[in-house]
C-alpha positions in Angstrom: 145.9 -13.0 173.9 147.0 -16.4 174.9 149.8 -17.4 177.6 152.4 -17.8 174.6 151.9 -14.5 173.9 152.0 -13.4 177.5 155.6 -15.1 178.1 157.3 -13.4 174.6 155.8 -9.9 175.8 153.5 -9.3 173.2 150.8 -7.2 173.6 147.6 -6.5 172.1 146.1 -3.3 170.9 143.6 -1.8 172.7 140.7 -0.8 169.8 139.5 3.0 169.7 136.5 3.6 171.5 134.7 5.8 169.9 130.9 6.5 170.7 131.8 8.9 173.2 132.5 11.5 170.3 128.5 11.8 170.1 128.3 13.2 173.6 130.5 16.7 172.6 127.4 18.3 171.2 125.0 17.9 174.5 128.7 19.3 176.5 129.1 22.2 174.2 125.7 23.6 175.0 126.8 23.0 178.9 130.0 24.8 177.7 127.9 27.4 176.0 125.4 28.4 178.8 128.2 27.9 181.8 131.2 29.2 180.7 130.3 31.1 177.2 132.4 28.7 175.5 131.1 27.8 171.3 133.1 25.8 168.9 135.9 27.5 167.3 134.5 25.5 164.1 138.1 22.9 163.8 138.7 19.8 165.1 141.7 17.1 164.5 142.4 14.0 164.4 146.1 12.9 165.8 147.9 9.7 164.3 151.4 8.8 164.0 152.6 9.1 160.3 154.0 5.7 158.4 154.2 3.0 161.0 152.3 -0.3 162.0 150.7 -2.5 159.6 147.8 -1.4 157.4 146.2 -2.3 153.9 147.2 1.1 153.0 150.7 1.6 151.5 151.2 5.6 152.3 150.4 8.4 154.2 149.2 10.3 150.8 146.5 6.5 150.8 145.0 7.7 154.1 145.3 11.1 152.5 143.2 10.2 149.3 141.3 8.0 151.6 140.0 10.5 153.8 139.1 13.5 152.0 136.5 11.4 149.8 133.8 13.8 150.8 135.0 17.2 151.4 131.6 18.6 150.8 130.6 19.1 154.4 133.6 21.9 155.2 136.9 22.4 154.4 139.9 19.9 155.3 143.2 19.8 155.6 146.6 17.5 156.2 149.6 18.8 158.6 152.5 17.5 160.3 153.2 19.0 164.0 156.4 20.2 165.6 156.8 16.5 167.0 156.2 14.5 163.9 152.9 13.6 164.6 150.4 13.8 161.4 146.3 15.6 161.9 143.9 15.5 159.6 142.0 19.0 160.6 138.3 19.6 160.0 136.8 23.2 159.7 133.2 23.7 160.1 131.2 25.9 162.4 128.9 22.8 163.7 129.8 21.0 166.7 127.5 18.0 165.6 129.1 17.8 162.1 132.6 18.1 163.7 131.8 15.1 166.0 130.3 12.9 163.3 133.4 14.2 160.7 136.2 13.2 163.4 133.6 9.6 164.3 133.9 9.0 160.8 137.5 9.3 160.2 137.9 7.3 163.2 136.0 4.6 161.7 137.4 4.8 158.3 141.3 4.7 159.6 140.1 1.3 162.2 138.3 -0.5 159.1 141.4 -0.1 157.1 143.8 -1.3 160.0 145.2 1.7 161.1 143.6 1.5 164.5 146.7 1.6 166.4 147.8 4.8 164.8 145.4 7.0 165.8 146.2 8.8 168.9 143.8 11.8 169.8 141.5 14.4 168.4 140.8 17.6 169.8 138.1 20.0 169.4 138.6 23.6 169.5 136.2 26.1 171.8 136.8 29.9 172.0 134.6 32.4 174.2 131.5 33.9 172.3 131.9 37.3 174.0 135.8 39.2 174.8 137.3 38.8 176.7 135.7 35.8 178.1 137.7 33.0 180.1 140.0 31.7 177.6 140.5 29.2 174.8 139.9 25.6 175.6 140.4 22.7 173.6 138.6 19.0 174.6 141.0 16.5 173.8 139.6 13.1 173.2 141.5 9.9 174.2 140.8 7.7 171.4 141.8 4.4 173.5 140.5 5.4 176.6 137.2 6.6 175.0 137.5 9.9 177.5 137.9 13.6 177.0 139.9 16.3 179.5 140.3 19.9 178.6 143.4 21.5 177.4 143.3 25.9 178.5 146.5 26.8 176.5 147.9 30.8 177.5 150.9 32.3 175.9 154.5 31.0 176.6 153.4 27.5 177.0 151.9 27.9 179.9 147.9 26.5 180.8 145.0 27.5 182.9 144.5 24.7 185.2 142.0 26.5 186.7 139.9 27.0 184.1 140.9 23.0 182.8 139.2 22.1 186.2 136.1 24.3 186.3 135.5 22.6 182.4 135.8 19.7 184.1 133.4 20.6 186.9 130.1 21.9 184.5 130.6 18.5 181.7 131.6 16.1 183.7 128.1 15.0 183.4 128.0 15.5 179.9 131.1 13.7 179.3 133.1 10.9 180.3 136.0 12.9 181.6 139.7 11.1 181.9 140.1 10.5 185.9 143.8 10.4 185.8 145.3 13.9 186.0 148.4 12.2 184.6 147.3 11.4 181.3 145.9 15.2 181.0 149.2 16.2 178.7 149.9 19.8 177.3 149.7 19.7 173.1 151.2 22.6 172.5 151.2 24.1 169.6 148.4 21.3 167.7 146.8 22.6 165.0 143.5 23.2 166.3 142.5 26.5 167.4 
Protein backbone atom coordinates (compact mmCIF):
# COMPACT_ATOMS: atom_id res chain seq x y z
CA UNK A 1 0.00 0.00 0.00
CA UNK A 2 1.52 3.20 -1.20
CA UNK A 3 1.15 6.83 0.32
CA UNK A 4 -1.64 7.60 -2.34
CA UNK A 5 -3.44 5.05 -0.96
CA UNK A 6 -2.71 6.07 2.64
CA UNK A 7 -4.05 9.79 1.99
CA UNK A 8 -7.70 8.46 0.18
CA UNK A 9 -8.10 5.99 3.24
CA UNK A 10 -7.88 2.92 1.50
CA UNK A 11 -7.02 -0.05 3.13
CA UNK A 12 -5.73 -3.29 2.37
CA UNK A 13 -6.98 -6.68 3.30
CA UNK A 14 -5.31 -8.48 5.67
CA UNK A 15 -4.96 -12.36 4.03
CA UNK A 16 -6.29 -15.44 6.11
CA UNK A 17 -3.77 -17.06 7.98
CA UNK A 18 -4.41 -20.30 8.00
CA UNK A 19 -1.71 -23.02 9.18
CA UNK A 20 -2.71 -22.65 12.59
CA UNK A 21 -5.93 -24.91 11.74
CA UNK A 22 -3.33 -28.03 11.82
CA UNK A 23 -2.50 -27.37 15.50
CA UNK A 24 -6.49 -28.30 16.67
CA UNK A 25 -5.78 -32.03 16.56
CA UNK A 26 -2.51 -32.06 19.02
CA UNK A 27 -5.15 -29.35 21.42
CA UNK A 28 -8.04 -31.68 21.23
CA UNK A 29 -6.07 -34.56 22.83
CA UNK A 30 -4.90 -31.79 25.57
CA UNK A 31 -8.68 -31.09 25.60
CA UNK A 32 -9.43 -34.76 25.79
CA UNK A 33 -7.04 -35.85 28.72
CA UNK A 34 -7.59 -32.34 30.78
CA UNK A 35 -10.88 -31.48 30.64
CA UNK A 36 -12.78 -34.66 28.95
CA UNK A 37 -13.61 -32.55 26.15
CA UNK A 38 -13.80 -34.72 22.20
CA UNK A 39 -15.08 -33.23 19.00
CA UNK A 40 -18.68 -32.97 18.69
CA UNK A 41 -17.85 -34.16 15.05
CA UNK A 42 -19.00 -30.29 13.15
CA UNK A 43 -17.16 -27.50 12.38
CA UNK A 44 -18.02 -24.19 10.28
CA UNK A 45 -16.81 -21.91 8.34
CA UNK A 46 -18.24 -18.14 8.76
CA UNK A 47 -18.29 -15.71 5.61
CA UNK A 48 -20.38 -12.87 4.80
CA UNK A 49 -22.89 -13.73 2.01
CA UNK A 50 -22.76 -11.62 -1.56
CA UNK A 51 -20.33 -8.85 -1.06
CA UNK A 52 -16.71 -7.89 -2.15
CA UNK A 53 -15.22 -8.80 -5.35
CA UNK A 54 -14.73 -12.40 -6.46
CA UNK A 55 -14.48 -14.49 -9.80
CA UNK A 56 -17.51 -16.08 -8.55
CA UNK A 57 -20.85 -14.62 -9.50
CA UNK A 58 -23.18 -16.22 -6.55
CA UNK A 59 -23.48 -17.57 -3.33
CA UNK A 60 -25.03 -20.92 -4.91
CA UNK A 61 -20.98 -20.63 -7.09
CA UNK A 62 -19.28 -20.97 -3.72
CA UNK A 63 -22.03 -23.37 -2.97
CA UNK A 64 -21.37 -25.67 -6.14
CA UNK A 65 -17.78 -24.78 -5.53
CA UNK A 66 -17.34 -26.18 -2.21
CA UNK A 67 -19.19 -29.31 -1.95
CA UNK A 68 -16.99 -30.89 -4.87
CA UNK A 69 -16.06 -33.66 -2.61
CA UNK A 70 -18.64 -34.49 -0.18
CA UNK A 71 -17.22 -38.01 0.24
CA UNK A 72 -15.34 -37.38 3.45
CA UNK A 73 -18.79 -36.59 5.68
CA UNK A 74 -21.75 -34.84 5.31
CA UNK A 75 -22.07 -30.95 4.45
CA UNK A 76 -24.31 -28.46 4.61
CA UNK A 77 -25.15 -24.52 3.71
CA UNK A 78 -27.05 -22.19 6.40
CA UNK A 79 -27.64 -18.64 6.93
CA UNK A 80 -27.56 -17.45 10.82
CA UNK A 81 -29.88 -15.18 12.76
CA UNK A 82 -27.44 -12.14 11.73
CA UNK A 83 -27.18 -12.81 8.02
CA UNK A 84 -24.03 -14.28 8.14
CA UNK A 85 -23.60 -17.50 5.64
CA UNK A 86 -21.49 -21.22 7.17
CA UNK A 87 -20.69 -23.78 5.27
CA UNK A 88 -20.88 -26.73 8.20
CA UNK A 89 -18.86 -29.88 8.16
CA UNK A 90 -19.93 -33.11 10.05
CA UNK A 91 -17.47 -35.76 10.70
CA UNK A 92 -16.37 -37.44 13.90
CA UNK A 93 -12.46 -36.75 13.12
CA UNK A 94 -10.87 -33.77 14.52
CA UNK A 95 -8.01 -34.12 11.84
CA UNK A 96 -10.45 -34.44 8.90
CA UNK A 97 -12.41 -31.42 10.30
CA UNK A 98 -9.25 -29.29 10.48
CA UNK A 99 -8.02 -30.25 7.01
CA UNK A 100 -11.98 -29.91 5.58
CA UNK A 101 -12.28 -26.26 7.13
CA UNK A 102 -8.03 -25.59 5.80
CA UNK A 103 -9.30 -26.59 2.57
CA UNK A 104 -12.31 -24.49 2.28
CA UNK A 105 -10.21 -21.75 3.47
CA UNK A 106 -7.93 -22.24 0.68
CA UNK A 107 -10.45 -22.80 -2.01
CA UNK A 108 -12.66 -19.53 -1.01
CA UNK A 109 -8.80 -17.25 -0.89
CA UNK A 110 -7.67 -18.79 -4.43
CA UNK A 111 -11.01 -17.71 -5.88
CA UNK A 112 -10.88 -14.11 -4.22
CA UNK A 113 -13.13 -14.40 -1.65
CA UNK A 114 -10.47 -13.85 1.04
CA UNK A 115 -11.98 -11.03 2.56
CA UNK A 116 -15.22 -12.72 3.13
CA UNK A 117 -14.40 -15.27 5.26
CA UNK A 118 -14.77 -14.37 8.90
CA UNK A 119 -14.40 -17.36 11.43
CA UNK A 120 -14.76 -21.07 11.82
CA UNK A 121 -15.52 -22.81 14.87
CA UNK A 122 -15.15 -26.30 15.96
CA UNK A 123 -17.49 -27.90 18.15
CA UNK A 124 -16.23 -30.01 21.55
CA UNK A 125 -18.77 -31.64 23.95
CA UNK A 126 -17.76 -33.72 27.20
CA UNK A 127 -17.18 -37.57 26.64
CA UNK A 128 -18.73 -38.42 29.97
CA UNK A 129 -22.22 -36.50 31.71
CA UNK A 130 -22.37 -34.39 33.00
CA UNK A 131 -18.91 -33.16 32.37
CA UNK A 132 -17.94 -29.28 32.25
CA UNK A 133 -19.83 -28.07 29.46
CA UNK A 134 -19.91 -27.49 25.76
CA UNK A 135 -17.12 -25.52 24.24
CA UNK A 136 -16.60 -24.38 20.88
CA UNK A 137 -12.81 -23.11 19.62
CA UNK A 138 -13.42 -20.31 17.41
CA UNK A 139 -10.74 -19.60 14.96
CA UNK A 140 -9.84 -15.99 13.81
CA UNK A 141 -9.22 -16.50 10.34
CA UNK A 142 -7.20 -13.01 10.04
CA UNK A 143 -5.58 -13.13 13.14
CA UNK A 144 -4.55 -16.75 12.59
CA UNK A 145 -5.64 -17.38 16.56
CA UNK A 146 -8.32 -19.47 18.33
CA UNK A 147 -10.25 -18.52 21.91
CA UNK A 148 -12.92 -20.63 23.28
CA UNK A 149 -16.53 -19.88 23.26
CA UNK A 150 -18.52 -22.03 26.77
CA UNK A 151 -22.09 -21.20 25.62
CA UNK A 152 -25.02 -22.06 28.70
CA UNK A 153 -28.62 -21.52 28.31
CA UNK A 154 -30.23 -17.92 28.02
CA UNK A 155 -27.27 -16.52 26.29
CA UNK A 156 -25.24 -16.56 28.98
CA UNK A 157 -21.25 -18.18 28.87
CA UNK A 158 -18.90 -19.87 31.22
CA UNK A 159 -16.01 -17.63 31.46
CA UNK A 160 -14.67 -19.79 33.73
CA UNK A 161 -14.42 -22.67 31.93
CA UNK A 162 -13.39 -20.19 28.51
CA UNK A 163 -10.28 -19.43 30.73
CA UNK A 164 -9.29 -22.86 32.15
CA UNK A 165 -9.43 -23.92 28.04
CA UNK A 166 -7.33 -21.37 27.73
CA UNK A 167 -4.99 -22.33 30.52
CA UNK A 168 -4.39 -26.44 29.39
CA UNK A 169 -3.99 -25.34 25.09
CA UNK A 170 -2.42 -22.38 25.31
CA UNK A 171 0.50 -24.33 24.51
CA UNK A 172 -1.06 -26.24 21.94
CA UNK A 173 -2.48 -23.29 20.35
CA UNK A 174 -2.00 -19.86 19.48
CA UNK A 175 -4.65 -18.39 21.63
CA UNK A 176 -6.09 -14.63 20.77
CA UNK A 177 -4.50 -12.31 23.65
CA UNK A 178 -7.07 -9.69 23.45
CA UNK A 179 -10.05 -10.54 25.64
CA UNK A 180 -11.82 -8.04 23.51
CA UNK A 181 -11.95 -9.79 20.40
CA UNK A 182 -13.24 -13.08 22.37
CA UNK A 183 -17.11 -12.27 21.04
CA UNK A 184 -20.24 -14.50 22.10
CA UNK A 185 -21.76 -16.35 18.64
CA UNK A 186 -24.76 -17.21 19.81
CA UNK A 187 -26.72 -19.32 18.37
CA UNK A 188 -23.96 -20.47 15.20
CA UNK A 189 -24.60 -23.52 13.84
CA UNK A 190 -22.09 -25.63 15.27
CA UNK A 191 -22.76 -27.71 18.17
Amino acid sequence: MGLFDTLLGRTKQVAPRLDALFALPTAALTLQTQLDLVTSGHAGLCFKAGSGESSLSSDDDVRELLTLDEADGHVEFTTDSLGFSWFVIHDGDIGTLATRIHGAHTTLVEHGLGPRLLCAVFGFVPQTAPGCGDVRMVYLTKQGTFYPFAPRDGERRDNELELRVKSFIGDDLPMEPDLGRWMALWGVPVQ
